[in-house]
PDB file as gemmi writes it, atoms N, CA and C in Angstrom:
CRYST1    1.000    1.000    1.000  90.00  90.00  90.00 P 1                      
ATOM      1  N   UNK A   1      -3.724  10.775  -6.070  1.00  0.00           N  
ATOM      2  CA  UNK A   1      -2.479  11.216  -5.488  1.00  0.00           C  
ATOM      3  C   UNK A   1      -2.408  10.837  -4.013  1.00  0.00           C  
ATOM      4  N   UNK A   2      -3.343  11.349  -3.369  1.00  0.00           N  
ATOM      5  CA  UNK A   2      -3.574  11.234  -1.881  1.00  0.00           C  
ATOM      6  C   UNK A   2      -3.266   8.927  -1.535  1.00  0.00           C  
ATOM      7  N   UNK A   3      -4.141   8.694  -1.975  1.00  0.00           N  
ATOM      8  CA  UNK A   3      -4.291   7.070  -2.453  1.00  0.00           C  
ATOM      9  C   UNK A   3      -2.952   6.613  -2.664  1.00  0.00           C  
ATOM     10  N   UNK A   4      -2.415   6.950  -3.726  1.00  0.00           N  
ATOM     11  CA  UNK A   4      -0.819   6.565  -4.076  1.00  0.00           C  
ATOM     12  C   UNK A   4       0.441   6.987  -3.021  1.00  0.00           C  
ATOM     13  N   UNK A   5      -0.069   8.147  -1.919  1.00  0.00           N  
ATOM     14  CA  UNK A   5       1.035   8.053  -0.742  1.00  0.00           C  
ATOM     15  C   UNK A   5       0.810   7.338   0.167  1.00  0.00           C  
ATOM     16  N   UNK A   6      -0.627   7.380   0.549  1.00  0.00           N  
ATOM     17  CA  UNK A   6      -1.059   6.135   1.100  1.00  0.00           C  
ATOM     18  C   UNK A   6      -0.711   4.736   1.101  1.00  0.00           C  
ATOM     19  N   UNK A   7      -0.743   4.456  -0.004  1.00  0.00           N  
ATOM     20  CA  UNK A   7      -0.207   2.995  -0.759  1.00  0.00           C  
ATOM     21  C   UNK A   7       1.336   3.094  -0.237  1.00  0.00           C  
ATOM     22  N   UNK A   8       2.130   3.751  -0.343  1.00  0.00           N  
ATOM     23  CA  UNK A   8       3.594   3.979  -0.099  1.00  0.00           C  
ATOM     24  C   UNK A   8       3.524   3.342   1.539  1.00  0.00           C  
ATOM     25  N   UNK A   9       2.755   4.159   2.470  1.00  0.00           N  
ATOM     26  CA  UNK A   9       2.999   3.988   3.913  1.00  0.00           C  
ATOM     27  C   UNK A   9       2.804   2.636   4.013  1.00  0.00           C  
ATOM     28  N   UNK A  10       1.548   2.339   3.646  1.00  0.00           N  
ATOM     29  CA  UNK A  10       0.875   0.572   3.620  1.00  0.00           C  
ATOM     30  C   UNK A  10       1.697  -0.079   3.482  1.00  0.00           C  
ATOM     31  N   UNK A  11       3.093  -0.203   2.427  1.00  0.00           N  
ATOM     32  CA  UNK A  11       4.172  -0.804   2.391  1.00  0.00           C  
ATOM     33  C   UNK A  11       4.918  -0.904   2.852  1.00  0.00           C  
ATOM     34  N   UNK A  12       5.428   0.184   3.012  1.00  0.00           N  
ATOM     35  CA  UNK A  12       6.884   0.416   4.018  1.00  0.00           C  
ATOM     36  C   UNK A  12       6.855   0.634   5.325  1.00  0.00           C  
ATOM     37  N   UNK A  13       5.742   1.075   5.842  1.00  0.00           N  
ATOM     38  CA  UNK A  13       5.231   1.279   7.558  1.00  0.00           C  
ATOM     39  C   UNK A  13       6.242   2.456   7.680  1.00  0.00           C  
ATOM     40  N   UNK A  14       5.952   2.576   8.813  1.00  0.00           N  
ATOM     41  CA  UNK A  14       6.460   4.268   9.457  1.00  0.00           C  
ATOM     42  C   UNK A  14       7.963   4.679  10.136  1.00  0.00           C  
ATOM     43  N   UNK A  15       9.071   5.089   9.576  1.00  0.00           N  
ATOM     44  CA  UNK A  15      10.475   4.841  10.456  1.00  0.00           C  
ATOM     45  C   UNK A  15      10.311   6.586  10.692  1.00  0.00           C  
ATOM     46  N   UNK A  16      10.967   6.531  11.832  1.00  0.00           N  
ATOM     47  CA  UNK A  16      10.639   7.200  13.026  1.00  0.00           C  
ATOM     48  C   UNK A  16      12.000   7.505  13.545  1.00  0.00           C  
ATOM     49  N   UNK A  17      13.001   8.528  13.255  1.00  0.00           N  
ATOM     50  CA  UNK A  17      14.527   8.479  14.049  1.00  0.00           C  
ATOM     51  C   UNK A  17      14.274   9.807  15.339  1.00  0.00           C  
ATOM     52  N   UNK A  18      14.725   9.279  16.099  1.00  0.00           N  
ATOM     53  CA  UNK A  18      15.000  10.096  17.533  1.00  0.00           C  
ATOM     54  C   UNK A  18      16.374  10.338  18.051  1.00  0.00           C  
ATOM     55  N   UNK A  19      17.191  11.338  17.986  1.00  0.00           N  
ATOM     56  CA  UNK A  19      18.628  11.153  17.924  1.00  0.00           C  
ATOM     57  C   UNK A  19      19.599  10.220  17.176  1.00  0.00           C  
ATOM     58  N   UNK A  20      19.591   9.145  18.759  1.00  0.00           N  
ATOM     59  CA  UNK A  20      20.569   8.043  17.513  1.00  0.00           C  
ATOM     60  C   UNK A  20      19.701   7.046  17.094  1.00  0.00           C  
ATOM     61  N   UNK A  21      18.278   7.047  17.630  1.00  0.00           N  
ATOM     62  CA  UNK A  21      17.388   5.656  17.863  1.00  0.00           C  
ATOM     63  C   UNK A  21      16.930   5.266  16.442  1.00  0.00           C  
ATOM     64  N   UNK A  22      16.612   4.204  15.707  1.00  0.00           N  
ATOM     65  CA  UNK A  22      15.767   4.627  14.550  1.00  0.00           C  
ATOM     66  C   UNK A  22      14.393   3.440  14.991  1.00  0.00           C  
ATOM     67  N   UNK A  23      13.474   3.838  14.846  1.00  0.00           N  
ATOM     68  CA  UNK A  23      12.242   2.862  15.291  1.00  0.00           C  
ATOM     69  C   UNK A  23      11.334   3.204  13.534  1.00  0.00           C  
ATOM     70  N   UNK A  24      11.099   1.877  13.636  1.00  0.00           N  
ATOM     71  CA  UNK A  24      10.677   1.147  12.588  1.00  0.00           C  
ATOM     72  C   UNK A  24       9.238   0.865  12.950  1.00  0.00           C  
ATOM     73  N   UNK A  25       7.916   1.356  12.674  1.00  0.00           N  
ATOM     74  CA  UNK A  25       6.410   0.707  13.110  1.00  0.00           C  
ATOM     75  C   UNK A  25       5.891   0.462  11.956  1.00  0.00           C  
ATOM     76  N   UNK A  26       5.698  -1.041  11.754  1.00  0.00           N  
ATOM     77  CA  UNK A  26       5.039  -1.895  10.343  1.00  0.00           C  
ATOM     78  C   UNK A  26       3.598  -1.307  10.646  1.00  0.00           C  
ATOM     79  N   UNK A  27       3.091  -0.833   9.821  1.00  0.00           N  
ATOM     80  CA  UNK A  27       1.627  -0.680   9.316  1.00  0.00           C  
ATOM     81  C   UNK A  27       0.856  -2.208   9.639  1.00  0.00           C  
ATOM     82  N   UNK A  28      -0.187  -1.977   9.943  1.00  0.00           N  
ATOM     83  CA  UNK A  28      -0.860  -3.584  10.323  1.00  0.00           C  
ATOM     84  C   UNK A  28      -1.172  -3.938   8.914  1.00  0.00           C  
ATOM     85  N   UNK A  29      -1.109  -5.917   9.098  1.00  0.00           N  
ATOM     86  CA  UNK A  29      -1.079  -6.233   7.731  1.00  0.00           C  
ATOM     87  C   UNK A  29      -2.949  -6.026   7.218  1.00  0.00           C  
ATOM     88  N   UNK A  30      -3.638  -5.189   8.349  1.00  0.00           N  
ATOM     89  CA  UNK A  30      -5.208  -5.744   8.264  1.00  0.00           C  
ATOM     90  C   UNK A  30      -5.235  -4.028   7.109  1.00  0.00           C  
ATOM     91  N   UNK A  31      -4.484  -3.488   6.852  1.00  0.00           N  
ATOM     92  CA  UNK A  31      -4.849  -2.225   6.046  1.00  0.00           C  
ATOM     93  C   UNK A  31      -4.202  -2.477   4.766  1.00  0.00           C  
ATOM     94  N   UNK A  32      -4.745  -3.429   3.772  1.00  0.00           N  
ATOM     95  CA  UNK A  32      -4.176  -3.734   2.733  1.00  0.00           C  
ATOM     96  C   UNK A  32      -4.998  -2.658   1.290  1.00  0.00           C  
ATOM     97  N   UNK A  33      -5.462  -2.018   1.871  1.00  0.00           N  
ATOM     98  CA  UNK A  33      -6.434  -0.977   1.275  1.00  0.00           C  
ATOM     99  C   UNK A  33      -6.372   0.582   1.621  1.00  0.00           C  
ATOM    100  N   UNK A  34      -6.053   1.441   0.777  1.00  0.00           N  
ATOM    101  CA  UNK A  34      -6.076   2.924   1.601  1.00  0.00           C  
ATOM    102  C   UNK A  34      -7.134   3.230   2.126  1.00  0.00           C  
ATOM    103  N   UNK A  35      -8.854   2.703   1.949  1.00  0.00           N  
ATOM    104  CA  UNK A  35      -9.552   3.110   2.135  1.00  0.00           C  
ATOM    105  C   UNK A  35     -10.058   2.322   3.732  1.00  0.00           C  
ATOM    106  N   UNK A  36      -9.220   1.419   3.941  1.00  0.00           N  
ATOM    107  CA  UNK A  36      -9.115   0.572   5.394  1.00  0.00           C  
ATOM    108  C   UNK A  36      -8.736   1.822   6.289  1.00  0.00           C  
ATOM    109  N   UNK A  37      -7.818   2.312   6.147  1.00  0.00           N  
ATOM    110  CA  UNK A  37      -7.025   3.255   6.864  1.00  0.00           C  
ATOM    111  C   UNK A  37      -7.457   4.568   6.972  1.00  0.00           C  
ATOM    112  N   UNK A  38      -8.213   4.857   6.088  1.00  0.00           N  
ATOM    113  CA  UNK A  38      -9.315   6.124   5.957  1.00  0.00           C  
ATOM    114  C   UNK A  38     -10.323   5.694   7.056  1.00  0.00           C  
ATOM    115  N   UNK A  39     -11.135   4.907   6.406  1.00  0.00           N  
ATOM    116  CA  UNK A  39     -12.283   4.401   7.779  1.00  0.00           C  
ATOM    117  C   UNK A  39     -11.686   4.029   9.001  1.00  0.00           C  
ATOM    118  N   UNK A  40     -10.570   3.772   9.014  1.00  0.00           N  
ATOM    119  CA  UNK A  40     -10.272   3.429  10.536  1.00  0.00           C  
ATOM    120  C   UNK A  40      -9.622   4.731  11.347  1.00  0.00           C  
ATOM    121  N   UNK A  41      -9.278   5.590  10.286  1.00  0.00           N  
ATOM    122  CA  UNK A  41      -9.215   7.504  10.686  1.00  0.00           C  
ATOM    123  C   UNK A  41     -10.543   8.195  11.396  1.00  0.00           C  
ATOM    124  N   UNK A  42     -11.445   7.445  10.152  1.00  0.00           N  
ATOM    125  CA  UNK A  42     -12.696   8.078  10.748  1.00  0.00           C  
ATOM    126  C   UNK A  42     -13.067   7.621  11.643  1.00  0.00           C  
ATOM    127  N   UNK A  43     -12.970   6.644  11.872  1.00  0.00           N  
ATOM    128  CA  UNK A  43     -13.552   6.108  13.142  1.00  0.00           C  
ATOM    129  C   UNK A  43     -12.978   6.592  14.394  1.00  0.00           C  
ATOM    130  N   UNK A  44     -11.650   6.249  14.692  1.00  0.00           N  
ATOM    131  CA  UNK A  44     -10.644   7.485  15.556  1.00  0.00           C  
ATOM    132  C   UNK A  44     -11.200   8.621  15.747  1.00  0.00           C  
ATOM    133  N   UNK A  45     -11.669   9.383  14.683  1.00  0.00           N  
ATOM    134  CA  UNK A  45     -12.150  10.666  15.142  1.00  0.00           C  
ATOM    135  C   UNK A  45     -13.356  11.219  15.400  1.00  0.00           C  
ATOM    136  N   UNK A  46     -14.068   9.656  15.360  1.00  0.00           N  
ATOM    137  CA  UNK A  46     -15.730   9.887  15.697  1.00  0.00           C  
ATOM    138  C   UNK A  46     -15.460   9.632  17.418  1.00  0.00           C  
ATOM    139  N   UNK A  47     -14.641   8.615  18.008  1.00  0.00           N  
ATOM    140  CA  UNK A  47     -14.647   8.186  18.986  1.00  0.00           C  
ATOM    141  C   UNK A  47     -13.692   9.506  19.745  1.00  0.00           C  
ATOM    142  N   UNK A  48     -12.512  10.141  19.174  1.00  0.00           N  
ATOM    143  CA  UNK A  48     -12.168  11.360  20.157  1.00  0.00           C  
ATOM    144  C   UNK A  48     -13.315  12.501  19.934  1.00  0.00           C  
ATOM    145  N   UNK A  49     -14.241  12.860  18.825  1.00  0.00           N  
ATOM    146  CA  UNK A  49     -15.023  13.794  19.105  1.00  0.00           C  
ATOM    147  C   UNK A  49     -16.096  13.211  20.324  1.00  0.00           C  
ATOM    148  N   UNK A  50     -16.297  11.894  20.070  1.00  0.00           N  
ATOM    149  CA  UNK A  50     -17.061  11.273  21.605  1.00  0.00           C  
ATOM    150  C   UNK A  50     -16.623  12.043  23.175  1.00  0.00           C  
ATOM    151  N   UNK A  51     -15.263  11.895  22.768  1.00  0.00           N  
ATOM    152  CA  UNK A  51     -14.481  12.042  24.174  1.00  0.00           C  
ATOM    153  C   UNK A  51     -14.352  12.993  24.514  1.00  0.00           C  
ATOM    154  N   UNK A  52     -14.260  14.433  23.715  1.00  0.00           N  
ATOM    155  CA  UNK A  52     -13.601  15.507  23.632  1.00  0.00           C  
ATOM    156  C   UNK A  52     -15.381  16.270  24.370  1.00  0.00           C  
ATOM    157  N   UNK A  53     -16.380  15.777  23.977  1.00  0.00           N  
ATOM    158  CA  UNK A  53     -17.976  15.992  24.145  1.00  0.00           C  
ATOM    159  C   UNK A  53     -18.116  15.769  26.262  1.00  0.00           C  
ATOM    160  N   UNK A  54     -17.615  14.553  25.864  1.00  0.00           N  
ATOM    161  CA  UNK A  54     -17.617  13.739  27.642  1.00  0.00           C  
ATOM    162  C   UNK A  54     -16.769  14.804  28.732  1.00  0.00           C  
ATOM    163  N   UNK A  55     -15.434  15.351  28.019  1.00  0.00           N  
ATOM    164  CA  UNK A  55     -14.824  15.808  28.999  1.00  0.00           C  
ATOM    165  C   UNK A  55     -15.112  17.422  28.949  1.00  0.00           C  
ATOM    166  N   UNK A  56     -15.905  17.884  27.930  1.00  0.00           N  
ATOM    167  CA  UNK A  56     -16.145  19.081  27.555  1.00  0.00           C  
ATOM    168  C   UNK A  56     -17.646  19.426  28.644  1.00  0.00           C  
ATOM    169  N   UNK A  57     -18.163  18.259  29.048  1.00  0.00           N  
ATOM    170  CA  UNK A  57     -19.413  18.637  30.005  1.00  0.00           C  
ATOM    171  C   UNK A  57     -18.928  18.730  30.956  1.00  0.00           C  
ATOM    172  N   UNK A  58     -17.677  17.642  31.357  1.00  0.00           N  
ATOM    173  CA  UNK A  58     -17.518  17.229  32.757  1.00  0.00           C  
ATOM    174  C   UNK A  58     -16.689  18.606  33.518  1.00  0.00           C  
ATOM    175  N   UNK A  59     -15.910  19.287  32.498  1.00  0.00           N  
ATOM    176  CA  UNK A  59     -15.473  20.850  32.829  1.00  0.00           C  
ATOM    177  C   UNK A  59     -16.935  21.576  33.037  1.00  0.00           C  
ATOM    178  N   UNK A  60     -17.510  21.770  32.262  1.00  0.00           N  
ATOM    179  CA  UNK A  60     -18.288  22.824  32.613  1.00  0.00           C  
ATOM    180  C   UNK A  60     -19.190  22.247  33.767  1.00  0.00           C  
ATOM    181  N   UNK A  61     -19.327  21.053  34.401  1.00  0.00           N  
ATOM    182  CA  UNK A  61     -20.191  20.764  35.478  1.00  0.00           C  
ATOM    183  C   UNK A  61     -18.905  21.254  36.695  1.00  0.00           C  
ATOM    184  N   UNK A  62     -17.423  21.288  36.270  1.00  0.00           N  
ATOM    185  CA  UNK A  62     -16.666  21.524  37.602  1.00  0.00           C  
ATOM    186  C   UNK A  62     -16.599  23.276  37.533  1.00  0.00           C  
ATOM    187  N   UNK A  63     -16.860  23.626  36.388  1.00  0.00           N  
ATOM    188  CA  UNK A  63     -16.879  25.719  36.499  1.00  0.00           C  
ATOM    189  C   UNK A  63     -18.021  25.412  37.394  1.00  0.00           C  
ATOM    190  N   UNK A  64     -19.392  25.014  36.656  1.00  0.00           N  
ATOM    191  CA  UNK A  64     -20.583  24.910  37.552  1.00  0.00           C  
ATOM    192  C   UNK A  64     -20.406  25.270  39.279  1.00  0.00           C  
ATOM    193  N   UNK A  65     -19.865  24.038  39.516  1.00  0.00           N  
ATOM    194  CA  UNK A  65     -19.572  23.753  41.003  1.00  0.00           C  
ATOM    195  C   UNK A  65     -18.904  24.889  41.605  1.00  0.00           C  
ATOM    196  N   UNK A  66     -17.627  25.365  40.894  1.00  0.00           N  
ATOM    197  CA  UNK A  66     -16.604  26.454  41.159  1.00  0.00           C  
ATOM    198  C   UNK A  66     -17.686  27.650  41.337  1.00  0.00           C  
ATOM    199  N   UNK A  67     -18.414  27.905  40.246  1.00  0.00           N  
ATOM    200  CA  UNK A  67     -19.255  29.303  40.788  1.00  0.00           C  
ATOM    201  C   UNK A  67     -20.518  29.066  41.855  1.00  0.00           C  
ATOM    202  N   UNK A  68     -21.320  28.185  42.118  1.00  0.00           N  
ATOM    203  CA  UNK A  68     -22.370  28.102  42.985  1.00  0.00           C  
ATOM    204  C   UNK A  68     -21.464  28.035  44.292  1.00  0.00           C  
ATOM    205  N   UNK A  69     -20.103  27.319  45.072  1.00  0.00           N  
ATOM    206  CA  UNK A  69     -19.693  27.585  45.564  1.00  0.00           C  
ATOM    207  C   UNK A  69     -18.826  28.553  45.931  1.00  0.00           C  
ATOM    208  N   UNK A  70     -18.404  29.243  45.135  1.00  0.00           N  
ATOM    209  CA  UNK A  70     -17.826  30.609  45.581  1.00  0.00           C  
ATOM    210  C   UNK A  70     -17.977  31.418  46.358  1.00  0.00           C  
ATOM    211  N   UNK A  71     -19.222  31.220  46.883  1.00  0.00           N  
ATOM    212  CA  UNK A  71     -19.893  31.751  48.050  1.00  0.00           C  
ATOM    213  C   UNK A  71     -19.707  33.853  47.773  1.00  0.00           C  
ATOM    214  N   UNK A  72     -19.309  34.375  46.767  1.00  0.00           N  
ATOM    215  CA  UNK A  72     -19.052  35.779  46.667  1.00  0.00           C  
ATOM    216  C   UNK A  72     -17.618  36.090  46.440  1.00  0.00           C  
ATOM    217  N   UNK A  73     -16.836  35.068  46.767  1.00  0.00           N  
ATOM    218  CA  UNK A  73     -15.506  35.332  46.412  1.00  0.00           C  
ATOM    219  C   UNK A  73     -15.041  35.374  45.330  1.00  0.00           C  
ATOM    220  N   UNK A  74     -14.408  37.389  44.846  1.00  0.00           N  
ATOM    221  CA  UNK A  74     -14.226  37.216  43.129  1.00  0.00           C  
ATOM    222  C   UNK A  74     -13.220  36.450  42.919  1.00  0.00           C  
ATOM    223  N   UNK A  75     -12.332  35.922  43.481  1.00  0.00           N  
ATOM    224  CA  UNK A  75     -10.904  35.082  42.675  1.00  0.00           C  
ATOM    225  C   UNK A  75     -11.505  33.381  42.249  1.00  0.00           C  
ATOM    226  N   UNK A  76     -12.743  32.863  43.090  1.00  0.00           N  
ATOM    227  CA  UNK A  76     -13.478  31.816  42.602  1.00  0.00           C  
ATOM    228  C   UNK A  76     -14.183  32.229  41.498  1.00  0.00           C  
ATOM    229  N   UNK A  77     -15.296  33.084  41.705  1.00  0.00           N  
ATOM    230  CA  UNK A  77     -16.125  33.793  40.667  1.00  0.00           C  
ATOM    231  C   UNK A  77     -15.163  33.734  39.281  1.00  0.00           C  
ATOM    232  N   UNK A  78     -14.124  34.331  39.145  1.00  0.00           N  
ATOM    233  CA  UNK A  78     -13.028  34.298  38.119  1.00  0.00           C  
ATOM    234  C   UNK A  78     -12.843  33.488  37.870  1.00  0.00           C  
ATOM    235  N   UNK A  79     -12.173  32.353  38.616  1.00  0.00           N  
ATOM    236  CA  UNK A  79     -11.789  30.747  37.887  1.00  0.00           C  
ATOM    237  C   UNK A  79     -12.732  30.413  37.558  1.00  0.00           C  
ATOM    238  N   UNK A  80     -13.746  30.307  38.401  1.00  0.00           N  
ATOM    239  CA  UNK A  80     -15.249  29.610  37.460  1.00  0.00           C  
ATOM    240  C   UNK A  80     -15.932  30.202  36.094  1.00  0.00           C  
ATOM    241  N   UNK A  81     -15.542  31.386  36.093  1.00  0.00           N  
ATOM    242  CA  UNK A  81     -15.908  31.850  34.691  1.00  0.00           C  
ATOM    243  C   UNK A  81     -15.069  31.808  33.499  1.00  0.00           C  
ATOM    244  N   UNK A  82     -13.831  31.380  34.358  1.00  0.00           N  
ATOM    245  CA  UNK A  82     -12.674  31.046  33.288  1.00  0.00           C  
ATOM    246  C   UNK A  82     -12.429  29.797  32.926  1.00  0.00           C  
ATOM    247  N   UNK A  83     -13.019  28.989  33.448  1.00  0.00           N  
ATOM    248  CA  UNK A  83     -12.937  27.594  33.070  1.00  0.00           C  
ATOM    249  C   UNK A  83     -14.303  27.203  32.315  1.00  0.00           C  
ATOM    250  N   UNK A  84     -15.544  28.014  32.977  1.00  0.00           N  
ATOM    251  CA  UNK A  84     -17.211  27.753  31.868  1.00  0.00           C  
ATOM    252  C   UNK A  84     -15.849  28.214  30.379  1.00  0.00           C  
ATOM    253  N   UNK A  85     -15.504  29.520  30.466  1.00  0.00           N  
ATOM    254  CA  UNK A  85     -15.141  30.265  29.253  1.00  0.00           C  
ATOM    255  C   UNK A  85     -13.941  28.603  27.956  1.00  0.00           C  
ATOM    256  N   UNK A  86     -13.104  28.786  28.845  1.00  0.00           N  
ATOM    257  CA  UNK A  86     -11.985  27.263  27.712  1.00  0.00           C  
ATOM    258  C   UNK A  86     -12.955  26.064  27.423  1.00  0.00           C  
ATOM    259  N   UNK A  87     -13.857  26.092  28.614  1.00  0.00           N  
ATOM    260  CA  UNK A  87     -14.279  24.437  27.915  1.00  0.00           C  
ATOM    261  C   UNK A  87     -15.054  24.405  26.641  1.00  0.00           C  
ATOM    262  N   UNK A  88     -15.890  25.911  26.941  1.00  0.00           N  
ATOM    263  CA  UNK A  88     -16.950  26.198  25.653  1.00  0.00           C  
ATOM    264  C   UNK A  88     -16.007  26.351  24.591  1.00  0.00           C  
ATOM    265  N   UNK A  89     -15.112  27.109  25.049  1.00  0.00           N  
ATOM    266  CA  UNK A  89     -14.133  27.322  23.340  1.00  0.00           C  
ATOM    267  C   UNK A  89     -13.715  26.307  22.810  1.00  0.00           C  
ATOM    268  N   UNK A  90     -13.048  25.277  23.625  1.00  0.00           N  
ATOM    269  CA  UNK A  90     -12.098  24.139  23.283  1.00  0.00           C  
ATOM    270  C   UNK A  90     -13.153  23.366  22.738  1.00  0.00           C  
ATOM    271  N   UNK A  91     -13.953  23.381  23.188  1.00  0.00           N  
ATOM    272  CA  UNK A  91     -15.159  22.017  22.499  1.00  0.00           C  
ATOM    273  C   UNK A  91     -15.509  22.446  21.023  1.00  0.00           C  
ATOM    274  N   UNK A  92     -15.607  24.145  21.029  1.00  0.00           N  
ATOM    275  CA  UNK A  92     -16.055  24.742  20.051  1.00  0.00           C  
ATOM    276  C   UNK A  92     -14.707  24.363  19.011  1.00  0.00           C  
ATOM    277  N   UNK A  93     -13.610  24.453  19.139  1.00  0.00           N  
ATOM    278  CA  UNK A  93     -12.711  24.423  18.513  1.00  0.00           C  
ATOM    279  C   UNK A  93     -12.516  22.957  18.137  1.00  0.00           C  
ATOM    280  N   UNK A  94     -13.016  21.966  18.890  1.00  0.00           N  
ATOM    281  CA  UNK A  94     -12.960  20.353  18.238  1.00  0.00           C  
ATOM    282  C   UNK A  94     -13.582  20.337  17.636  1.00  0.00           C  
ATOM    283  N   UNK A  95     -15.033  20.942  17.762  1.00  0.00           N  
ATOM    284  CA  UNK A  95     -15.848  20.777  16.176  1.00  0.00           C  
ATOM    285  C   UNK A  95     -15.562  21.695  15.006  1.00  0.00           C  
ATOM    286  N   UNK A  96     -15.228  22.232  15.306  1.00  0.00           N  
ATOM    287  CA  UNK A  96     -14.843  23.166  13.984  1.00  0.00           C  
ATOM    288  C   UNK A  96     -13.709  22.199  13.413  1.00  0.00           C  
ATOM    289  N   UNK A  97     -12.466  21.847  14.460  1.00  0.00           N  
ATOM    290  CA  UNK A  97     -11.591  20.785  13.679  1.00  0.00           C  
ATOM    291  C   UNK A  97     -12.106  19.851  12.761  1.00  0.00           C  
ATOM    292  N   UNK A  98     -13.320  19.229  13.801  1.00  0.00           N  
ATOM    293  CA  UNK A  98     -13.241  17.925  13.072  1.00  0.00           C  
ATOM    294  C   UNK A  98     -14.382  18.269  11.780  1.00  0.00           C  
ATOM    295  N   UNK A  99     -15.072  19.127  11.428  1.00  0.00           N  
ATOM    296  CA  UNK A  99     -15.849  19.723  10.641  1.00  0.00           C  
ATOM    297  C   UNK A  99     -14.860  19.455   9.444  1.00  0.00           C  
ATOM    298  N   UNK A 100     -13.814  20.488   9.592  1.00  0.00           N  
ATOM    299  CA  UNK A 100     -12.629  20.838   8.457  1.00  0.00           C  
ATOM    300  C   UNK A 100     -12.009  19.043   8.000  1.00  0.00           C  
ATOM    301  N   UNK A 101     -11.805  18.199   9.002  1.00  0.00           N  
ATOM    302  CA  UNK A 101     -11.546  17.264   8.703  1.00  0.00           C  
ATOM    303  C   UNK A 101     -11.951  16.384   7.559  1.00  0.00           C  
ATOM    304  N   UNK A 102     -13.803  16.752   8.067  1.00  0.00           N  
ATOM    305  CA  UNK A 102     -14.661  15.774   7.397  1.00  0.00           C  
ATOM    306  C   UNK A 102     -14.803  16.323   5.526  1.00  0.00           C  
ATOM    307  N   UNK A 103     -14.499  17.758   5.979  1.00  0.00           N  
ATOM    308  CA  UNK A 103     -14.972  18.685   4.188  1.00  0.00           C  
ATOM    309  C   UNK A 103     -13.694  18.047   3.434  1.00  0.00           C  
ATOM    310  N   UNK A 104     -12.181  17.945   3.999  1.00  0.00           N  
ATOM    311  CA  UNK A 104     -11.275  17.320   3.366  1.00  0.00           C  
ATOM    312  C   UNK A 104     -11.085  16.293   2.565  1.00  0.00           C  
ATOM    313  N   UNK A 105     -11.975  15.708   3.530  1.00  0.00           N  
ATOM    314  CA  UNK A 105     -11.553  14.138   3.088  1.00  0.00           C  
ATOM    315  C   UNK A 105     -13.226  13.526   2.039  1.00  0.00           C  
ATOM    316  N   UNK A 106     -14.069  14.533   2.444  1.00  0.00           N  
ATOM    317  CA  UNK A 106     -15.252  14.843   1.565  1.00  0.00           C  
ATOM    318  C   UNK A 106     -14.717  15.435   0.159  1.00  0.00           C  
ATOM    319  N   UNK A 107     -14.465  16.150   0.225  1.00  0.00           N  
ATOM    320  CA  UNK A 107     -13.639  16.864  -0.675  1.00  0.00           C  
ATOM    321  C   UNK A 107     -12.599  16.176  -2.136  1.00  0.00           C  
ATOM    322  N   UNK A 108     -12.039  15.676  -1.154  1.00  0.00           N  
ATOM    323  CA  UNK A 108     -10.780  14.422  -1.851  1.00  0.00           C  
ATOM    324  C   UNK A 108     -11.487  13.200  -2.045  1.00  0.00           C  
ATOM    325  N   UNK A 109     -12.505  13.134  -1.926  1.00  0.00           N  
ATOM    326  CA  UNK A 109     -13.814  11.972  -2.582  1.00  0.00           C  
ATOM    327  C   UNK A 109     -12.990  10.398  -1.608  1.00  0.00           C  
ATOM    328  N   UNK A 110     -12.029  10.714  -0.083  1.00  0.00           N  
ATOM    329  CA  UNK A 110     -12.024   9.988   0.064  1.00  0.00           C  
ATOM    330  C   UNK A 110     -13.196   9.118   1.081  1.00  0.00           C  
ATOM    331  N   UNK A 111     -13.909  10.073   1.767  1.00  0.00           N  
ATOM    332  CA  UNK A 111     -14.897   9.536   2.688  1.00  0.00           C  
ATOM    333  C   UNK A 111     -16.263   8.607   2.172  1.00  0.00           C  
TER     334      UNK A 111                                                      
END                                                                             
């Protein structure tokens, strides 16, 4: 089932209306396979969980900074513990996404 809507997009590529606009994006002719377009999903989402990892340290090295400099001041003390606090969640929350992603498409025997 999943395969056979797939197959649909592969053909017809993606129309897209925005008010009056209608935009038309052809599917590349290099995905003549649903399972092209699967691996090239996965791959997308190996490379944003890459990214999501990179910018998920680079926050918690700027809370870092925010609390060793605070010098005692609670309204720094606060942002810095509020920013350690989103980055841990948000990172936590990309893997859990992309977890659910992977059981899906595990799942649907497409991976």
């Amino acid at each position: 089932m999943v395969k056979n809507k797939l197959e649909k997009l592969l053909k017809g590529g993606l129309l897209v209306t925005i008010g009056d606009w209608t935009i038309n994006f052809p599917v590349e002719p290099g995905w003549d396979d649903p399972d092209d377009l699967i691996t090239e999903g996965t791959d997308i989402i190996n490379i944003l969980m890459g990214a999501a990892a990179v910018v998920a340290v680079a926050v918690i090295i700027i809370a870092g900074y925010t609390l060793i400099t605070s010098a005692g001041d609670p309204d720094k003390i606060q942002k810095g513990q509020k920013t350690l606090t989103a980055a841990i969640v948000g990172f936590i929350v990309v893997m859990i996404v992309a977890l659910i992603i992977r059981f899906v498409l595990q799942t649907l025997g497409v991976d």
